[in-house]
C-alpha positions as CSV (number, residue, x, y, z in Angstrom):
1,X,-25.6,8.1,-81.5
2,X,-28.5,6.8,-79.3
3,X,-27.4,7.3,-76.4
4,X,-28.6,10.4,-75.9
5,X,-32.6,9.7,-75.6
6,X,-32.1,6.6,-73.2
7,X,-32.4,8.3,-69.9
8,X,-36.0,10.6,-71.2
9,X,-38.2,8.2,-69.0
10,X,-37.9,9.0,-65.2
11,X,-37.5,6.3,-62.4
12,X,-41.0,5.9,-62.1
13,X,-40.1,1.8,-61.7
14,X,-43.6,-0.7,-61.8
15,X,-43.9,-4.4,-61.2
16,X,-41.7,-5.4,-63.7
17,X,-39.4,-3.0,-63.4
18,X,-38.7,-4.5,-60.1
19,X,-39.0,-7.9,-61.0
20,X,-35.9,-6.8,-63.6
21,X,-34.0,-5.3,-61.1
22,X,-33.7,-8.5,-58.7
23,X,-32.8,-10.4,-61.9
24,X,-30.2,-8.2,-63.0
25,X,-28.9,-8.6,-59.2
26,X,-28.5,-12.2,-59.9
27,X,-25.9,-11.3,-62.9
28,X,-22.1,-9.3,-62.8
29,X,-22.6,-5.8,-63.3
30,X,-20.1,-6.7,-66.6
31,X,-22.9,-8.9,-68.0
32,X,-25.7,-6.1,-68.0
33,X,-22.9,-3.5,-69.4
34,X,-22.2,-6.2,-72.3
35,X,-25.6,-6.5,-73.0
36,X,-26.1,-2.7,-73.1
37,X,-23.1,-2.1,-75.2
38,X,-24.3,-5.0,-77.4
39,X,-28.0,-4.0,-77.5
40,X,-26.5,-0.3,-78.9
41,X,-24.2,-1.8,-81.5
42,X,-26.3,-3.4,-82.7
43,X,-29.0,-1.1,-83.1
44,X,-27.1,1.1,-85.0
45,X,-24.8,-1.2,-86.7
46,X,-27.6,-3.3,-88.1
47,X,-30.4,-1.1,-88.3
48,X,-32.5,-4.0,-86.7
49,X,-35.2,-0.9,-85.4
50,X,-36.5,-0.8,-89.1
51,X,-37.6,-4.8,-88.9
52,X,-41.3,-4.2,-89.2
53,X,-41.2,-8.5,-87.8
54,X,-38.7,-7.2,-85.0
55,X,-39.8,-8.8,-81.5
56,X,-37.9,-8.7,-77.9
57,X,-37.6,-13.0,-78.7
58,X,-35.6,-12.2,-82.2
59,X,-33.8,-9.3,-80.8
60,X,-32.5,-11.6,-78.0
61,X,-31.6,-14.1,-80.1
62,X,-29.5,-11.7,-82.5
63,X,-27.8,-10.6,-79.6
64,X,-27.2,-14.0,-78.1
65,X,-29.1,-13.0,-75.0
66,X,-31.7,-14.6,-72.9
67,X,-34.9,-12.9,-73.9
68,X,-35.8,-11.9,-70.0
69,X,-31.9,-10.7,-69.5
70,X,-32.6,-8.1,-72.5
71,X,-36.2,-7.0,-70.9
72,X,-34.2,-6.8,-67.5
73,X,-31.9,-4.3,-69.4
74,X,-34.1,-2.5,-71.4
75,X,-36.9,-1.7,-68.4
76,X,-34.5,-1.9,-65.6
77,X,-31.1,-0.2,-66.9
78,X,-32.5,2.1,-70.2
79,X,-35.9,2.9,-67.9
80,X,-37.6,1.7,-71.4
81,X,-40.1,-1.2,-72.2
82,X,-39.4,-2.9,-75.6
83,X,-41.5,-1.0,-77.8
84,X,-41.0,2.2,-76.6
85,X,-37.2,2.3,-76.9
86,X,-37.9,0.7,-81.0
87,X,-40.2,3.3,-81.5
88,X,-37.7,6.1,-79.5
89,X,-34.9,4.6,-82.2
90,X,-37.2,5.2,-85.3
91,X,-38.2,8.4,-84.3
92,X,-34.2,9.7,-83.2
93,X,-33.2,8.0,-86.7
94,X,-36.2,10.0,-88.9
95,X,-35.7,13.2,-87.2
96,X,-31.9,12.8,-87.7
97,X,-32.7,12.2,-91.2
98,X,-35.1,14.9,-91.9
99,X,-32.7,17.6,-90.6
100,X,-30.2,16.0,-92.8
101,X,-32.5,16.6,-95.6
102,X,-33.5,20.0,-94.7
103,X,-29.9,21.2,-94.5
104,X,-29.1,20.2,-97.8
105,X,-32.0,21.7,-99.4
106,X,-30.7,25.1,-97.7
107,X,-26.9,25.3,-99.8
């Protein structure tokens, strides 16, 4: 479900965005793709984008992550700093919902 916005921001890669990429080196390509998969089930299992009190330290923590493993994966692997990719989830989930709404007010 969203999956399909990830990619959007280009490999334009800063400071930290290098910094990530030598600490994801230090881990098993299997370790970044379970924190990937766990990062998206979550996100859409729990809904945790709609926490207005939703930080990178509580999202690590619900996904039994070290909080600079899930900035490693979220600037590194999803191109996509923290509050971007909330903010990318709220926006996919309202738009999903408004044309939800708008074609049931069509039949």
């Amino acid at each position: 479900m969203f999956t399909t916005f990830q990619n959007s921001k280009g490999p334009n890669l800063t400071k930290v965005c290098q910094k990530a990429r030598s600490y994801l080196d230090n881990h098993e390509a299997g370790e970044t793709e379970r924190a990937v998969a766990a990062l998206e089930k979550a996100m859409e299992k729990d809904h945790l984008y709609l926490d207005p009190e939703l930080s990178l330290n509580s999202l690590a923590t619900h996904l039994d992550l070290p909080p600079k493993m899930l900035s490693a994966v979220l600037n590194q692997v999803l191109q996509k700093g923290f509050s971007e990719y909330v903010n990318d989830l709220l926006l996919f989930s309202r738009s999903r919902l408004m044309s939800k709404r708008e074609h049931c007010y069509r039949y």
